[in-house]
N, C-alpha and C positions, 0 to 999 in steps of 0.2 A: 504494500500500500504506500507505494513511493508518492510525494506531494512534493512539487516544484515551489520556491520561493525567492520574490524580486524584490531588488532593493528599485526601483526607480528615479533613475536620473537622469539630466536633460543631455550631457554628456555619453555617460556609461551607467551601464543597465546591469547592476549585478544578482547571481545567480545562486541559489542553494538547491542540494535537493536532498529529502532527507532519504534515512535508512529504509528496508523494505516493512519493519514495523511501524513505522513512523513512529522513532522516538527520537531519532538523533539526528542534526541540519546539519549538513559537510557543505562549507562552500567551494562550487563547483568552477565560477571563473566569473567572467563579464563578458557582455556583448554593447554594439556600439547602440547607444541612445541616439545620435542625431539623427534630423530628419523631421519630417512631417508624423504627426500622427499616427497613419496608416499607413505609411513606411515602416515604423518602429512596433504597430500591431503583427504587420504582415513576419517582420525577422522576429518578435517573439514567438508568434504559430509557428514558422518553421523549425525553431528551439524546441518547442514544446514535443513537435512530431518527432524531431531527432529522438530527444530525451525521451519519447515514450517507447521508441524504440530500445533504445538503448539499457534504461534502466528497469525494462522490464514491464514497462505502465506505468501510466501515472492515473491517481486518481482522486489529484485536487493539484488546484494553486492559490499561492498565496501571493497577492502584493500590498507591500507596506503603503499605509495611506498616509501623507505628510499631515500633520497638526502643528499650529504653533504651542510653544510651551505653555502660554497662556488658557489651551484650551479650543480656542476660536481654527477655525476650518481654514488650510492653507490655500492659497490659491490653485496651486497643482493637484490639489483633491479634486477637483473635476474634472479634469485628465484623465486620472487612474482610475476612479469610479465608471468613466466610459471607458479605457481599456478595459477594463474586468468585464464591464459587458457584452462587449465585445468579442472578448476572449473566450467567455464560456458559451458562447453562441458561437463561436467557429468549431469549437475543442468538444464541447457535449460535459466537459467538466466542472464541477463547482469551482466556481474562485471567490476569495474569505479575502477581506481587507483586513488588516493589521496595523495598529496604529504602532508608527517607526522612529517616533519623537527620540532625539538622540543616541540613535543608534548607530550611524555614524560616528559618535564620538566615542563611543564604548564598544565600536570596532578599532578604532583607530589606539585606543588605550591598550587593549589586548594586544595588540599587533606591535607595541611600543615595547613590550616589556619583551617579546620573543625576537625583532627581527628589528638588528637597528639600525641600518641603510633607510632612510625613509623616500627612498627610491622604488623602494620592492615593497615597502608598506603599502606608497601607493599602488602598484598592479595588485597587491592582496585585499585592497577597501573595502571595493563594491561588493566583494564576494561575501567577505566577512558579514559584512551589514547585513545583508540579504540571509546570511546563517542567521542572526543574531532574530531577525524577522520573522524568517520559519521557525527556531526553535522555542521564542516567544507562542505562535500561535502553538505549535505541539504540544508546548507545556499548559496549554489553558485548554486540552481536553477538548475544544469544538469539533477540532475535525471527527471526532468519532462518530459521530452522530451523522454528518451531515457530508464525508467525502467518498460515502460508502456508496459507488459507483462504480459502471462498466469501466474498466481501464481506457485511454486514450494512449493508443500507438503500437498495444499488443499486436502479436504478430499472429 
């Protein structure tokens, strides 16, 4: 019951995906953000199909929804909201927003203490974040209930 997980960014787009129990987010890498929209919908679905190939199915996603610290709805939260719609209307998958309020920074701390080039911090970020996003929702127990679906990508 593998579940894909994005950090979204207007740059780089980074990637988790958890175990086949889903208990545990491995970040898997980054793909490029820029672009239009439907540019950046279209190279996620083909992500998605790779990875459902590959890890066996998938059968959920997760993208992190931006909030500001105060609470109040980012502006990029409209974006994602429509990617997510998007996406499980191409994929047949549920996808789960996740709120990612500094997760980035609490990728970037982790990554400080193990790897101290902050050259290669940066190519590890996006991923990291995106772990830190999945493993937040895995540990809050929702997908149980709700990612329990046909696979997207089995063979």
């Amino acid at each position: 019951m593998r579940i894909a997980g994005f950090d979204l960014g207007r740059r780089r787009i980074g990637v988790a995906v958890s175990d086949p129990s889903g208990t545990l987010a491995t970040p898997w890498g980054f793909v490029d953000g820029r672009g239009s929209d439907k540019e950046v919908a279209e190279r996620l679905f083909v992500l998605l199909r790779a990875l459902g190939r590959e890890e066996s199915g998938l059968v959920g996603i997760v993208l992190g929804l931006p909030w500001h610290l105060d609470g109040r709805s980012h502006k990029d939260g409209l974006r994602v909201k429509i990617l997510a719609e998007d996406l499980e209307r191409r994929t047949g998958l549920p996808v789960s927003l996740q709120d990612e309020r500094l997760t980035s920074v609490e990728a970037e701390q982790r990554l400080a203490e193990r790897v101290g080039d902050w050259r290669k911090r940066k190519d590890r970020l996006d991923a990291a974040a995106a772990a830190i996003i999945l493993q937040d929702y895995l540990d809050s127990g929702v997908q149980r209930g709700s990612c329990v679906k046909a696979g997207f990508g089995k063979a």
